[in-house]
C-alpha positions as CSV (number, residue, x, y, z in Angstrom):
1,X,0.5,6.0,-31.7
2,X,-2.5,6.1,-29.4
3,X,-5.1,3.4,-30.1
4,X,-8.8,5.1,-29.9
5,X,-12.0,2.9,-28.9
6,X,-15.5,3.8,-28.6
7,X,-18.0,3.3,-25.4
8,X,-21.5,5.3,-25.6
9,X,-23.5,6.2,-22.6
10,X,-26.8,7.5,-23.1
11,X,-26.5,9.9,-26.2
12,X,-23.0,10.8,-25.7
13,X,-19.9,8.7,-27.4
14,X,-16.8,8.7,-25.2
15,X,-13.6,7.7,-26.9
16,X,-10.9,6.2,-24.5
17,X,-7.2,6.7,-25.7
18,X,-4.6,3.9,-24.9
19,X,-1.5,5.1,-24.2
20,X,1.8,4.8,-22.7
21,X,0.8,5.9,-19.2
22,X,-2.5,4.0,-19.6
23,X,-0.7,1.1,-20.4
24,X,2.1,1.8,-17.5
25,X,-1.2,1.6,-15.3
26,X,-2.8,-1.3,-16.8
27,X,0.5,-4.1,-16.4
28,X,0.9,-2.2,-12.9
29,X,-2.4,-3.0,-11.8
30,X,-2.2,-6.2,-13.1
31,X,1.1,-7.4,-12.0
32,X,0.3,-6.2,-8.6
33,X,-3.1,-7.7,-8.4
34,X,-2.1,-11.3,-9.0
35,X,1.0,-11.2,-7.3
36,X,-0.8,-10.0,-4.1
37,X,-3.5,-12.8,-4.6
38,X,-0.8,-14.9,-4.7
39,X,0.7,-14.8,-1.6
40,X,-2.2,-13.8,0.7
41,X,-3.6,-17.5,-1.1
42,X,-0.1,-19.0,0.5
43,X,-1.1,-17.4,4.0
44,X,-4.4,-18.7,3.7
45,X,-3.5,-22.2,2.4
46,X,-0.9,-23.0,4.6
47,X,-1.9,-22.0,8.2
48,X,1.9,-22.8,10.1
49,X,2.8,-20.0,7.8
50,X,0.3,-17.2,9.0
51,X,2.0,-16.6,12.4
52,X,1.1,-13.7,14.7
53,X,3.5,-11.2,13.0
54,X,2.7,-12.3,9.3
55,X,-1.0,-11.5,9.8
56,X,0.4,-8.1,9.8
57,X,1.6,-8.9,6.1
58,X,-1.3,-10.6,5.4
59,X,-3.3,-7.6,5.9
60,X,-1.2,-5.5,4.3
61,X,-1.6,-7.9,1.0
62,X,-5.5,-7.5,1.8
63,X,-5.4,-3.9,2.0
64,X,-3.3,-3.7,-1.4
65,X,-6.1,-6.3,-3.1
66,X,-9.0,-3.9,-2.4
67,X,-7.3,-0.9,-3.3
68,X,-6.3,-1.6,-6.6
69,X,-9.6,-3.8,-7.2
70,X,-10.9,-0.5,-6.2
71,X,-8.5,2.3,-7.0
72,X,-6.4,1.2,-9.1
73,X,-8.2,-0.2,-12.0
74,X,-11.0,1.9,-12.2
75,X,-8.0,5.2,-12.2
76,X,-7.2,3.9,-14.9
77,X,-10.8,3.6,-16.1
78,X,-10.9,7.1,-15.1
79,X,-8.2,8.7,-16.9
80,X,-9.3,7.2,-20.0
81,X,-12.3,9.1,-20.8
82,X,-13.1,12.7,-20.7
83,X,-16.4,11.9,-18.4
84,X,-17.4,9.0,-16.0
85,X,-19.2,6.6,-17.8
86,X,-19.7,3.8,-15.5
87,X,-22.9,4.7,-13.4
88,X,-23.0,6.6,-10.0
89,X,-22.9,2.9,-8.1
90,X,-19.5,2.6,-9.3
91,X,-18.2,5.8,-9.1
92,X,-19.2,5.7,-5.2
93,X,-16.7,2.2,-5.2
94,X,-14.2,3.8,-6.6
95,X,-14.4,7.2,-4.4
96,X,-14.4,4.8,-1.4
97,X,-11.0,3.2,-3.0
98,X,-8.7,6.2,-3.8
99,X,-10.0,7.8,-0.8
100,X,-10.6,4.7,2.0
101,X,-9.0,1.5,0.8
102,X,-5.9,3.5,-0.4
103,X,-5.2,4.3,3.5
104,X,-4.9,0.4,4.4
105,X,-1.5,-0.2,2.8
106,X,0.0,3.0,4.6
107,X,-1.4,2.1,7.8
108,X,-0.8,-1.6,7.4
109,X,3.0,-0.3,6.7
110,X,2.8,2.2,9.6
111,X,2.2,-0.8,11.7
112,X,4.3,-3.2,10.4
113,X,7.4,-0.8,11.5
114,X,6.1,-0.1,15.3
115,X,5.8,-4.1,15.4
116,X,9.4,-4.0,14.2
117,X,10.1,-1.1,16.9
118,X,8.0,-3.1,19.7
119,X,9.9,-6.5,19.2
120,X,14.0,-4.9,18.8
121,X,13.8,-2.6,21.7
122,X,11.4,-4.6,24.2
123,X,12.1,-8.2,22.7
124,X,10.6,-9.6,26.9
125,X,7.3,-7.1,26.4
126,X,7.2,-8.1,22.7
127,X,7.3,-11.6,22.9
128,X,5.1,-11.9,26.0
129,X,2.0,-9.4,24.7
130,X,2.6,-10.8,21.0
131,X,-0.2,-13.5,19.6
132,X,-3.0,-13.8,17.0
133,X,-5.7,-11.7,19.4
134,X,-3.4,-9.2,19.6
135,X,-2.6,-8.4,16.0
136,X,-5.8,-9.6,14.9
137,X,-6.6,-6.3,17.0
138,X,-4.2,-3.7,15.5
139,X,-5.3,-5.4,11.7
140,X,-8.5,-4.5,12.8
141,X,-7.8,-0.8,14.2
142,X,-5.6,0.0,10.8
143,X,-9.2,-0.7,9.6
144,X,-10.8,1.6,11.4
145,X,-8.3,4.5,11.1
146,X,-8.5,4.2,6.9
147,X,-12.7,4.7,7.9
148,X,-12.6,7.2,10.3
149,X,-9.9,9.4,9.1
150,X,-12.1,9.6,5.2
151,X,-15.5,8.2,5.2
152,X,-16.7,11.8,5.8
153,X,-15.7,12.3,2.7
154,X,-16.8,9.6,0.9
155,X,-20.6,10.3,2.3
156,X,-20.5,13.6,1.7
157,X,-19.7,12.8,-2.3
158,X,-22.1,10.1,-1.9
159,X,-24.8,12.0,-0.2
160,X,-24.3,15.6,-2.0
161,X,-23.0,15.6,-5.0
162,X,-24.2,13.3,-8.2
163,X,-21.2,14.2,-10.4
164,X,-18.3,13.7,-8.2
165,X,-16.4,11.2,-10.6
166,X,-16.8,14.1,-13.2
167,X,-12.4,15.6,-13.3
168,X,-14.6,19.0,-13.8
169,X,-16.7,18.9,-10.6
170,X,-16.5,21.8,-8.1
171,X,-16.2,20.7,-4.6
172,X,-17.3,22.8,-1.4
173,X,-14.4,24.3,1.3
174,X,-15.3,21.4,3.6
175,X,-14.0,18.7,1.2
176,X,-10.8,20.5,0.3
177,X,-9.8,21.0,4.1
178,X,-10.3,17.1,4.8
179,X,-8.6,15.6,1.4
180,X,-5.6,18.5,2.9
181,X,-6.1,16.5,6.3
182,X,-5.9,12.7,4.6
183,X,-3.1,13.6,2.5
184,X,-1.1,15.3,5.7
185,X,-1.7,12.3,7.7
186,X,-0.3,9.9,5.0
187,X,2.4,12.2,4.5
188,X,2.7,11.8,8.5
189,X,3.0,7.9,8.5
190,X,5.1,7.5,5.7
191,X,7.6,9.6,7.7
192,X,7.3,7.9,10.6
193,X,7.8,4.8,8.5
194,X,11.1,6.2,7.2
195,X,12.3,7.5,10.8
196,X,11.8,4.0,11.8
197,X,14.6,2.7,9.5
198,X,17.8,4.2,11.7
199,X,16.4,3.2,14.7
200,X,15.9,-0.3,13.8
201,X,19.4,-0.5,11.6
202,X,21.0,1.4,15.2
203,X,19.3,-1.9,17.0
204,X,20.2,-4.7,15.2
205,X,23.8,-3.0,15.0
206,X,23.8,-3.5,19.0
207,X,22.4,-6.9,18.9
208,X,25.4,-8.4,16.3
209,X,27.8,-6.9,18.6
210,X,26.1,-8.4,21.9
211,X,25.3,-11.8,20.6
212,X,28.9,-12.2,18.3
213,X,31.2,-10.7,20.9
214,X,35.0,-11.0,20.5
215,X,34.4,-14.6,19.2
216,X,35.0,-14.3,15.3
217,X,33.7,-17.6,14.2
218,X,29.9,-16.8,15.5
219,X,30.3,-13.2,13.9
220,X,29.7,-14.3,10.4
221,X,26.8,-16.4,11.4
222,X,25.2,-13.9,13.8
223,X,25.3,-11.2,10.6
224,X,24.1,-12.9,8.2
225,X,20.8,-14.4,9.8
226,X,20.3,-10.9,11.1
227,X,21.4,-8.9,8.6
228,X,20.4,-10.8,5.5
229,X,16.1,-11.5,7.2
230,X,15.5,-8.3,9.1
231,X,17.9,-5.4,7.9
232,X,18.3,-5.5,4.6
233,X,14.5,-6.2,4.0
234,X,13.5,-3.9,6.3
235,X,15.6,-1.2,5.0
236,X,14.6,-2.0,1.1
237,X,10.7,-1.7,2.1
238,X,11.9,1.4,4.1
239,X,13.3,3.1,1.1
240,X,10.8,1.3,-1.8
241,X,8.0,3.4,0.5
242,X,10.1,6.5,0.2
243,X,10.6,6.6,-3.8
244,X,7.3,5.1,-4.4
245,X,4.9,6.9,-2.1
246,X,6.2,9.8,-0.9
247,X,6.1,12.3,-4.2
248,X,2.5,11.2,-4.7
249,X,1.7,11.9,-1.0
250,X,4.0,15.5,-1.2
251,X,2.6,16.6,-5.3
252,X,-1.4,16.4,-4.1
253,X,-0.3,17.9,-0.9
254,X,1.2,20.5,-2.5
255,X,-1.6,20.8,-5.1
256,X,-4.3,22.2,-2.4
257,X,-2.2,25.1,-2.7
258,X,-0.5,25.7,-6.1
259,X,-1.7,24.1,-9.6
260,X,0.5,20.7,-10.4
261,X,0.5,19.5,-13.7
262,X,-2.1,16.4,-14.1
263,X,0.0,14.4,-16.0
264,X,2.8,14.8,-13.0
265,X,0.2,13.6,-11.0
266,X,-0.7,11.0,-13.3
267,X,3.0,9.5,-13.5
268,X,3.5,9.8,-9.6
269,X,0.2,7.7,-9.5
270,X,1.8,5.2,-11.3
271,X,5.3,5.2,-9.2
272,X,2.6,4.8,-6.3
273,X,0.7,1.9,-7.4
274,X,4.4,0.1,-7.8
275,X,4.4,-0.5,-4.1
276,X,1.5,-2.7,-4.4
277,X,3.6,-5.5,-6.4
278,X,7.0,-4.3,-4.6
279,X,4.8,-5.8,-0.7
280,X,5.1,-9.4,-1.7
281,X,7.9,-9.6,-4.2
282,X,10.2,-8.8,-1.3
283,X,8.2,-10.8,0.7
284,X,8.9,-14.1,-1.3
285,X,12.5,-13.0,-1.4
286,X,13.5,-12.8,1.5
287,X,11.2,-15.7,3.6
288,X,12.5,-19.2,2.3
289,X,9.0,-20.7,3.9
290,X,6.9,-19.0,1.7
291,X,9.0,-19.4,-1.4
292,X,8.4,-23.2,-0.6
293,X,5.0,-23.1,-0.1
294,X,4.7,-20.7,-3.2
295,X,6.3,-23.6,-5.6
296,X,4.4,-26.0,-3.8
297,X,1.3,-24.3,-4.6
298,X,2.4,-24.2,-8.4
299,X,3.5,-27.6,-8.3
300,X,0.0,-29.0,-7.4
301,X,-1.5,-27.0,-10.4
């Protein structure tokens, strides 16, 4: 049974109801907010650990931060109550989340899987072009994509319409032609993020056969530090983005055509936000330097 609470604004009394979905949102939110702080704290803390390829993951853990500071919570916030009760300053913070801050992850992702790309089938290039400057500088073009590709539309809502947290609130041609454009992008790079899985498993295939040979005493060693720290992880985060994002990404695609049922959406939300706290569970799992330095950190509170 639903619990019921009661907020006023102005004259009117909005009742919020808490239910399983809201709750589903809530521990998702949650979960994935302190996890994330967690481990971006680690990074920051311990500076050996924030190499030139785990600044990648660090802005990836960023990116997930903001958007559910952003998103997220304030979704949730959203779905509670029949109107937006929260002010216009607010609802502008929250329009920039869900329609700015929510591209960092996928781009951060996106980039994360060319690095992987770059350094298996041009290991010389790779290692030779590879340092702090130079993914300080993709970190900061993933940036720049999220703004480019949707702050029109987050100034346009800003700038044009006073009710645009409102579920209810028409929205002119323009807007609906660049959501179709953010979520056809997304849809984009979270493809090209799956097609990157085969080519890097096809890779590291070649590489246990070069580096093993015929001798069967290295084999065993050669698989499993290859295997065990760059396939298997990369192929779980492969396919965690495919079931977590993807029928989020297809259903509001699909729904600037045809009607989809809001509380679809509203579950697919939820499957989405589990990638948030998916990023640095596998993270600590599978990088024994950072489990350290985790249960360091608790050890010294």
């Amino acid at each position: 049974m639903a619990a019921v609470s009661n907020i006023t604004n102005t004259n009117v009394t909005l009742k919020a109801t808490f239910d399983t979905r809201s709750m589903a949102s809530s521990a998702v939110a949650i979960v994935g907010l302190i996890s994330n702080s967690l481990v971006l704290l680690v990074f920051l803390i311990r500076k050996e650990l924030l190499t030139s390829f785990n600044l990648y993951l660090a802005n990836l853990l960023l990116g997930n931060i903001l958007y559910i500071l952003s998103g997220a919570l304030f979704d949730i916030v959203s779905g509670l109550y029949p109107a937006w009760w929260l002010g216009p300053s607010w609802c502008i913070w929250y329009t920039y989340g869900i329609w700015t801050l929510a591209g960092i992850p996928i781009f951060s992702h996106l980039s994360i899987a060319l690095n992987r790309i770059w350094a298996l089938y041009a290991p010389l290039a790779y290692r030779g072009a590879q340092s702090m400057k130079a993914s300080l500088l993709v970190c900061t073009t993933v940036w720049a994509a999220a703004h480019a590709l949707s702050l029109p539309i987050v100034v346009t809502k800003a700038v044009y319409y006073s009710d645009i947290c409102n579920p209810n609130a028409e929205e002119s041609q323009f807007l609906h032609v660049w959501e179709l454009l953010i979520f056809v992008v997304n849809m984009v790079c979270v493809s090209m993020i799956i097609m990157t899985a085969p080519l890097v498993l096809c890779r590291l295939q070649w590489r246990i056969r070069v580096m093993a040979g015929n001798d069967p005493l290295q084999r065993p060693r050669t698989e499993e530090s290859i295997r065990k720290l760059q396939t298997v992880v990369f192929l779980i985060l492969t396919m965690s983005i495919f079931i977590f994002w993807t029928p989020l990404l297809f259903a509001l695609t699909v729904a600037n055509f045809v009607e989809v049922n809001a509380e679809l959406i509203s579950g697919l939300a939820i499957l989405y936000n589990v990638q948030m706290f998916m990023d640095p569970i596998l993270f600590i799992c599978t990088m024994k330097g950072l489990r350290i330095a985790l249960m360091s950190l608790f050890c010294m509170v």
